[in-house]
C-alpha distance (Angstrom), angle and dihedral (degrees) to the residues before:
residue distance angle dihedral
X1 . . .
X2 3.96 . .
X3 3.96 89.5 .
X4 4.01 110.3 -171.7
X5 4.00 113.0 164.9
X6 3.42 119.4 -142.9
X7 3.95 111.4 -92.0
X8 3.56 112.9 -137.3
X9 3.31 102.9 -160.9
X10 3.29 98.6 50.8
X11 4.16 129.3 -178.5
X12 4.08 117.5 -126.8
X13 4.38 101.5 -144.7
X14 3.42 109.3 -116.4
X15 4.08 91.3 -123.8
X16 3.94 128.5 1.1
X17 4.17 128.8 -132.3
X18 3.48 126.2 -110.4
X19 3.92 132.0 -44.3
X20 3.72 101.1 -128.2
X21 3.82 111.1 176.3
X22 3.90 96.0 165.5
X23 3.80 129.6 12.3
X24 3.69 95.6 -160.3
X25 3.68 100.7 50.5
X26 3.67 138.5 31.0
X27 3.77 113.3 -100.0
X28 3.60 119.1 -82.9
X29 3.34 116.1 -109.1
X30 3.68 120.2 -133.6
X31 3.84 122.9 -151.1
X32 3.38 108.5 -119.2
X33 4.02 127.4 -170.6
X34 3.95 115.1 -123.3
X35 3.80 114.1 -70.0
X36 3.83 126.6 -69.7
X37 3.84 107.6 -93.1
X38 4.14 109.4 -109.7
X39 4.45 82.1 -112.2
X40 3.36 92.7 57.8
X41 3.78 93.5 41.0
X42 3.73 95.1 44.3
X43 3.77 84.6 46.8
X44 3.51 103.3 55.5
X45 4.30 86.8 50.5
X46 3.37 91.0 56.1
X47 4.14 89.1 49.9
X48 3.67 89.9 47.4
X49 4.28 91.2 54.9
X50 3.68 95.8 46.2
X51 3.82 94.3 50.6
X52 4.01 84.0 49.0
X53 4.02 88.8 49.4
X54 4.11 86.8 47.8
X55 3.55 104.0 59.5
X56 3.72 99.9 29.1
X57 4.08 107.6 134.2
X58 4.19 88.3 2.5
X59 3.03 94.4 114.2
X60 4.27 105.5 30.7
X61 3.99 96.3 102.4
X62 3.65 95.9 53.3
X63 3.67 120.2 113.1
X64 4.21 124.1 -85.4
X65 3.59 119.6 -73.3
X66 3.75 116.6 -178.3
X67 3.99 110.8 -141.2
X68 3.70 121.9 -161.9
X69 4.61 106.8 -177.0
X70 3.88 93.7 -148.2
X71 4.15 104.5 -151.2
X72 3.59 124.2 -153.6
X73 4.23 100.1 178.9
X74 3.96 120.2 179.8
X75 4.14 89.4 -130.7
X76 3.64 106.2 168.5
X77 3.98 119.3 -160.8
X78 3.78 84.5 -118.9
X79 3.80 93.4 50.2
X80 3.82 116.3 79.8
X81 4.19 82.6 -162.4
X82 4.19 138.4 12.3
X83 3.55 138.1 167.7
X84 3.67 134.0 -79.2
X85 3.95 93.9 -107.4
X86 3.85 84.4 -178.9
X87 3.67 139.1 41.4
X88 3.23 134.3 166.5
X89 3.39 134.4 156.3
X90 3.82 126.0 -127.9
X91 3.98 112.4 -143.9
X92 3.85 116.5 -178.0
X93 3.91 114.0 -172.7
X94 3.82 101.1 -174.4
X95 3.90 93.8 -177.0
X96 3.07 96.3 46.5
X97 3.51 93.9 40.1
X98 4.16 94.5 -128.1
X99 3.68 139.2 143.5
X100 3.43 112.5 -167.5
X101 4.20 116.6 -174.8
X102 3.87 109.0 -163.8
X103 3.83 116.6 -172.0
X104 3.70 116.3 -162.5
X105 4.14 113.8 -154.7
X106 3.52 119.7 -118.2
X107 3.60 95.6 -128.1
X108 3.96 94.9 56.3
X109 3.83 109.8 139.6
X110 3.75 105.6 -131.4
X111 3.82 143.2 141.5
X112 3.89 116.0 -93.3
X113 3.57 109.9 -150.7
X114 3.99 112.3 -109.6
X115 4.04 89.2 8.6
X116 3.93 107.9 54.1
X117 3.96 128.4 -133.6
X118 3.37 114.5 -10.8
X119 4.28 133.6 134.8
X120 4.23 105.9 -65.2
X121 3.46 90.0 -125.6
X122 3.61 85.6 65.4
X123 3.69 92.4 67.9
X124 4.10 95.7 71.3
X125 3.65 88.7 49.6
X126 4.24 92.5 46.8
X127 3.83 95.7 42.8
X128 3.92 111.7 1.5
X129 4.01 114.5 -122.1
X130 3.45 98.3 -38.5
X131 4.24 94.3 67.4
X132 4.21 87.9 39.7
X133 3.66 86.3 55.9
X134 3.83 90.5 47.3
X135 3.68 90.8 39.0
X136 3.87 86.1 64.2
X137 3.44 101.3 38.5
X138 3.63 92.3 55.2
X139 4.35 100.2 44.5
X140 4.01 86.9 41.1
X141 3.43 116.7 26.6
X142 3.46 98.2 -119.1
X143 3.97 135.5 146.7
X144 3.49 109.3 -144.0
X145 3.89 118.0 155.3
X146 3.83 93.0 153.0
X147 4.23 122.0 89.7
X148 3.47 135.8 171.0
X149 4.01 107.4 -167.0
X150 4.31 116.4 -170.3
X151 3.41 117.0 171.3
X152 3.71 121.7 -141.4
X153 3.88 98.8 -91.5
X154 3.83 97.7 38.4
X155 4.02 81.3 56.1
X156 4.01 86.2 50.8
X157 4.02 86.5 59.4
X158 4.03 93.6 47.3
X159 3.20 94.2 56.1
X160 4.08 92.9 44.9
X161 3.59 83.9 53.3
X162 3.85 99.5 58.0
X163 3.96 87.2 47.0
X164 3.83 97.7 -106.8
X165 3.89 133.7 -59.8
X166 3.65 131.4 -115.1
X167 3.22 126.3 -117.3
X168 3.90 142.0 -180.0
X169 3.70 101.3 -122.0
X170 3.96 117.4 -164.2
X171 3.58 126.4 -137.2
X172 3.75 91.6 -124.7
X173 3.97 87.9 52.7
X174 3.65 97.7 64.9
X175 3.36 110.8 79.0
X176 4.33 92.7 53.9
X177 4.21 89.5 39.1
X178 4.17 84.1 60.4
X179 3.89 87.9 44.0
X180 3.62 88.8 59.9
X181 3.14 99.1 40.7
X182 3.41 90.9 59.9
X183 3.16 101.6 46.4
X184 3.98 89.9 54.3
X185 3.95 81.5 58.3
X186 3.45 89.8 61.9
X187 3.58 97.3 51.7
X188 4.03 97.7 38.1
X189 3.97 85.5 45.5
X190 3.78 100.5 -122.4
X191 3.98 136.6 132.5
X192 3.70 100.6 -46.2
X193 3.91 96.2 -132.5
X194 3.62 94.3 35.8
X195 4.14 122.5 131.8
X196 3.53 94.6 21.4
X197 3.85 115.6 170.9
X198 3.63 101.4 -113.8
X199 4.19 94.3 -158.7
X200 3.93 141.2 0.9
X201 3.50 118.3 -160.6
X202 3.78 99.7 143.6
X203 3.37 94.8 -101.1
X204 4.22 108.4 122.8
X205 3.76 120.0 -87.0
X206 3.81 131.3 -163.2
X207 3.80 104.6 -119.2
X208 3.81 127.5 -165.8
X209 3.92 121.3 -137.6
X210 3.88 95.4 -82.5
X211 3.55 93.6 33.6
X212 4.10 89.3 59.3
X213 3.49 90.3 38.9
X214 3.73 92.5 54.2
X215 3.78 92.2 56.2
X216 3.92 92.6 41.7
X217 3.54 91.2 63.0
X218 4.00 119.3 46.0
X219 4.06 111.9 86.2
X220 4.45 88.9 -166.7
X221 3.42 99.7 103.6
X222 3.83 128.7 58.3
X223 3.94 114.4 0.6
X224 4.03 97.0 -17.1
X225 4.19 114.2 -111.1
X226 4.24 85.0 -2.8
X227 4.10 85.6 75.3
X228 3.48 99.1 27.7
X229 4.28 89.6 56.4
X230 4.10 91.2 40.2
X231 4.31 82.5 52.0
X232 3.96 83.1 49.3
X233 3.62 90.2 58.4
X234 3.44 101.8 32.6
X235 4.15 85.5 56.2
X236 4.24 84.3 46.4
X237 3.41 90.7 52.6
X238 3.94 96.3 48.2
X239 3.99 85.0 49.5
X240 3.53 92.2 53.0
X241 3.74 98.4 52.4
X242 3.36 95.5 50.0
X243 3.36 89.0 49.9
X244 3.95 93.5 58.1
X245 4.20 87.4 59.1
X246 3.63 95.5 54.4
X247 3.60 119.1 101.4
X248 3.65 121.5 -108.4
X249 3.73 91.3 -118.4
X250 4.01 90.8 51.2
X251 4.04 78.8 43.5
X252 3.65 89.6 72.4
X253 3.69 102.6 33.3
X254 3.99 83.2 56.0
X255 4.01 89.7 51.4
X256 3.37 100.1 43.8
X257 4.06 90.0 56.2
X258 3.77 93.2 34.2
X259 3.85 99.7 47.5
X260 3.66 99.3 63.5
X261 3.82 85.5 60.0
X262 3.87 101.5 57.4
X263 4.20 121.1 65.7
X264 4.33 103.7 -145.8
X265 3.61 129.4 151.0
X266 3.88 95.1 -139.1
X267 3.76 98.3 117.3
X268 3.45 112.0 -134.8
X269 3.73 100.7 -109.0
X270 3.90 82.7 67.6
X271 3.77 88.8 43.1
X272 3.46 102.9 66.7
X273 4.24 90.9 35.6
X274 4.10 72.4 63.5
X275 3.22 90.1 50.1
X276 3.32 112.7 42.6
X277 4.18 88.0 59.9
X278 3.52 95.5 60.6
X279 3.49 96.9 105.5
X280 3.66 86.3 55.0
X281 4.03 94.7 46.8
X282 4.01 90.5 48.2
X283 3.56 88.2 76.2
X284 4.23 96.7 46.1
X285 3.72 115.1 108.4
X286 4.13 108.2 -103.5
X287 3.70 114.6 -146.5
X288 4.01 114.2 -164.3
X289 3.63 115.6 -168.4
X290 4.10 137.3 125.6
X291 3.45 149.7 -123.9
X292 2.94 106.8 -96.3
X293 4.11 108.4 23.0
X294 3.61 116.7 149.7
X295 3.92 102.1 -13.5
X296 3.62 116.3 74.0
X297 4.58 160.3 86.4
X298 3.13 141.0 -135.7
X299 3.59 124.9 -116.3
X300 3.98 123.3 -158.6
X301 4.41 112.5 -150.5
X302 3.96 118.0 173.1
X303 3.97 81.8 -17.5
X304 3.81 93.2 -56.5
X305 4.02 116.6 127.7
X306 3.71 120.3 -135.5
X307 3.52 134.9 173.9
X308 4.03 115.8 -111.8
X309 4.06 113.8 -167.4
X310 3.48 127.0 -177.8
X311 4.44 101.1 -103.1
X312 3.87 90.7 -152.6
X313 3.75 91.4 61.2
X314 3.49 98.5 39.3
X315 3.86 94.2 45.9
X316 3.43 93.4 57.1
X317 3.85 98.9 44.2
X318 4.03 93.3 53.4
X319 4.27 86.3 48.5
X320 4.00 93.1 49.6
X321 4.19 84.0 38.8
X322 3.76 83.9 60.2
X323 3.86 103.5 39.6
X324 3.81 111.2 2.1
X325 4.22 145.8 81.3
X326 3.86 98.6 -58.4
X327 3.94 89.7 -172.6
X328 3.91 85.8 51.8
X329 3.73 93.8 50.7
X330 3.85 94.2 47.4
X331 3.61 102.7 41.7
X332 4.32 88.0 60.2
């Protein structure tokens, strides 16, 4: 495994490299309103600090969750640092028998520890891991000291390696998949118009590694990074079941080629503990949801949009996610 411990005294860079959302076209604008007034902003910070005063310690004495950040980050060879294009958090429940996968949108206004408010998938580029981790743990209350990072062409290989997924591709999907795709040509250095979808009808497809990738990762279709992160689960999800039909011999082949490709700090004594309870975990309810989902603003800075969400709400929601009703949650 590509074991790298958490560093706790971690150093912030002094500036970061590049944004580059697409390598094929220039990035898409989006038309923002004018900028947030300074009340409103000034506001919405003080919100966000008394909902973090509230529920400090509420939620110490319940029972053990195990929390694994997954990272996808849009590194580039080039790039010495990018941003954490996906996050989602891994909750496993084991008495109450309960995966929960959290993803947190890019453009989520929170504080950064040591740098102020700024977009959370800022923090990765700022300080690496450690400062996303702390970024979380200080907007959510959460304890997370477990990450999984994959950047976009080590996820190309997973994929590969299971043989494809398949995937319900909609017609309105097509044209951004093949923009992805070729831009992943560009970077991988193959035919530029090669691995085109050919059609999209929503009927399912069987994608290869940089064909799922490509439509995991465009947010211009349906409601922006809302669909892109529910594709990002859905394409989790399909991972993880065929995972649970693969042998336990074809297990390990697939982890010995697929573990060289991922950066964690799970050691792997406590990797194959994880492993070895997969059988039990395939039959755990999965919940899929994000922060935010239904409850939430935009916010306009320098002509930027964010996303602004009320942190009480939230808060509580992940924390009865983990441990509470789930019918009583999604029926409100």
């Amino acid at each position: 495994m590509n074991y790298v411990p958490l560093v706790e005294d971690y150093t912030i860079r002094k500036q970061t490299d590049p944004h580059i959302e697409d390598v094929t076209n220039p990035m898409v604008v989006e038309q923002t309103s004018k900028d947030s007034s300074q009340e409103e902003l000034d506001e919405y910070q003080s919100l966000a600090e008394a909902a973090l005063e509230k529920v400090k310690g509420e939620y110490e004495e319940l029972g053990e969750i195990y929390n694994i950040l997954l990272i996808g980050s849009d590194t580039r060879e080039q790039f010495d640092s990018g941003r954490s294009d996906t996050m989602i958090l891994i909750s496993i429940n084991r008495q109450q028998k309960r995966i929960v996968a959290t993803s947190f949108l890019r453009d989520l206004y929170v504080k950064l520890p040591q740098r102020g408010y700024d977009k959370i998938n800022a923090a990765y580029a700022w300080g690496g891991v450690e400062m996303l981790l702390d970024t979380l743990e200080y907007n959510f209350s959460l304890h997370i000291d477990k990450y999984i990072s994959v950047d976009f062409l080590s996820f190309v290989k997973v994929v590969d390696i299971l043989g494809g997924i398949d995937v319900d591709v909609q017609e309105d999907e097509l044209f951004w998949c093949n923009q992805y795709i070729h831009a992943s040509n560009l970077l991988l250095g193959e035919p530029e118009y090669s691995d085109y979808l050919e059609k999209a009808d929503g009927s399912f497809q069987h994608l290869s590694g940089k064909q799922a990738l490509a439509y995991s990762r465009f947010r211009y279709v349906g409601n922006g990074d809302f669909t892109r992160t529910e594709r990002q689960r859905k394409v989790i999800n399909i991972i993880f079941e065929k995972m649970k039909k693969i042998s336990p011999k074809t297990l390990i082949e697939l982890l010995d080629s697929i573990l060289p490709m991922v950066t964690t700090n799970i050691p792997t004594g406590e990797f194959l503990e994880i492993i070895a309870i997969l059988p039990e975990m395939s039959r755990y309810d999965i919940v899929s949801w994000s922060v935010p989902d239904d409850n939430y603003k935009y916010l306009t800075i320098d002509g930027v949009s964010s996303i602004g969400i009320d942190f009480n709400h939230y808060i509580d929601k992940i924390y009865k996610y983990m441990y509470g009703d789930i019918g009583e949650i999604q029926t409100k």
